[in-house]
N, C-alpha and C positions, 0 to 999 in steps of 0.2 A: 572486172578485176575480182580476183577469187583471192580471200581471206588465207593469210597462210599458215601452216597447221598448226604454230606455236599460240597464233592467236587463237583462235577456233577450239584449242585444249585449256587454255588457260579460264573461260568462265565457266566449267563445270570445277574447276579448283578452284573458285574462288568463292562460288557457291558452296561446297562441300566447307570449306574454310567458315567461311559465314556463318553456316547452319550448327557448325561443329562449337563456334565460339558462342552461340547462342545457346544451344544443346546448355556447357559448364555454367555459363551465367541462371540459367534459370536451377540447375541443380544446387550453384551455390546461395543461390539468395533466400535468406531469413523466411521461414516459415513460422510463423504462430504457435504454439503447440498448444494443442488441446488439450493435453495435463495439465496447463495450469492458466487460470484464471485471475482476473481480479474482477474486487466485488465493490460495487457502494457502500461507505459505515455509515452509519447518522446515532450519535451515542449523547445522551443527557444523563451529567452526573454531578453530584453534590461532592463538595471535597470539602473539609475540616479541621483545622490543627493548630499545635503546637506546639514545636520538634518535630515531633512526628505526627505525622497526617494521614490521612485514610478517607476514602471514598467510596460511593455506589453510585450507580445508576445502570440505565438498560440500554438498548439501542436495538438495531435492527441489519441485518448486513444483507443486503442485493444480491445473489450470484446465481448467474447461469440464469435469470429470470424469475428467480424465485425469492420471497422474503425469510431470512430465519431470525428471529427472537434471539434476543441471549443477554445476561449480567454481567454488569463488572463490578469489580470489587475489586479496592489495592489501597497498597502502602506506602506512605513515602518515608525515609528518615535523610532528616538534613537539617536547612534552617526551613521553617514551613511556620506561619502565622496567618492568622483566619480563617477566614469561609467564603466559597463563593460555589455559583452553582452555575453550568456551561453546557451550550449545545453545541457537539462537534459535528466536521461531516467532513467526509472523506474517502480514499481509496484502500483499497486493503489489496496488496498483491503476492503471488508465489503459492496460490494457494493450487493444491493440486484434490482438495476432496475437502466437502465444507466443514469434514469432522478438524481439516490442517488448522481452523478460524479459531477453534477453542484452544485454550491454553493460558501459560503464562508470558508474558513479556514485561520487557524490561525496558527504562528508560531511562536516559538522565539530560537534566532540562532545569529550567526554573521562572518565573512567572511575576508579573505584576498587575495586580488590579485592586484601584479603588473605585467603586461604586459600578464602574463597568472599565472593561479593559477587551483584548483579545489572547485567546487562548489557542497555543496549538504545542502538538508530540509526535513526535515519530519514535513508531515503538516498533521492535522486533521479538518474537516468541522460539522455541527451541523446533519447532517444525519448519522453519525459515520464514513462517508469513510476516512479512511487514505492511505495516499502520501508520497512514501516516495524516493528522487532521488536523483541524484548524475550524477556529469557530469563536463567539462574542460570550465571554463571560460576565454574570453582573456578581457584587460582595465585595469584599474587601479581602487581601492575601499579600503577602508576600514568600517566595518562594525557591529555591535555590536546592536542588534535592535528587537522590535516587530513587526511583519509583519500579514498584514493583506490580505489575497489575493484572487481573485474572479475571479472565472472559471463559462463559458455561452459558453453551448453549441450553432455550428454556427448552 
């Protein structure tokens, strides 16, 4: 018994079908882009105040394999009482060149810790990179504020 032609033409269509629909699926599906990155933060900083509050500290950002150094320093004004001092750690993303890390970002947030608490921010800067961490602060603070903070690479 011989197959008849409608059958016999129909699996190189349905293969072509197949192949074709696989062809769009791989074209459409999400690639990675290698513009842009995210990096590890790990940042220790001292905060202080009353009204208005202000901090330092350093930290270290991961990306692409490499470690770079850099300061913060910022402001908060709001209600802000005490001191405490905090080790963060966290992901930095959107970054497309590790000069995008530096910069100013902005936050608004507010905090409680006696004698130890936990501490965390998500911050965004004017190059689009966002920060975003979490980590155990020890002191004493109350806090409720907008923050202004500025990262310089060492």
């Amino acid at each position: 018994m011989q197959p008849n032609r409608e059958a016999r033409d129909a699996l190189p269509r349905a293969l072509a079908i197949f192949l074709t629909v696989v062809a769009l699926l791989a074209a459409a599906a999400p690639v990675p882009s290698l513009a842009q990155a995210s990096g590890h933060v790990r940042v220790k900083i001292l905060k202080a105040g009353l009204l208005v509050g202000g901090g330092a500290g350093s930290g270290v950002l991961t990306y692409r394999g490499r470690n770079y150094p850099f300061r913060v320093s910022g402001v908060s004004f709001g209600i802000t009482a005490g001191a405490t001092i905090g080790r963060l750690d966290g992901w930095a993303s959107g970054i497309r060149e590790v000069g995008d890390f530096a910069g100013t970002y902005s936050s608004v947030g507010g905090g409680f810790a006696l004698v130890g608490g936990v501490n965390g921010v998500h911050l965004r800067n004017e190059k689009g990179v966002t920060i975003v961490l979490q980590g155990p602060k020890a002191g004493m603070e109350v806090a409720a504020n907008l923050s202004a903070i500025t990262i310089s690479m060492k």
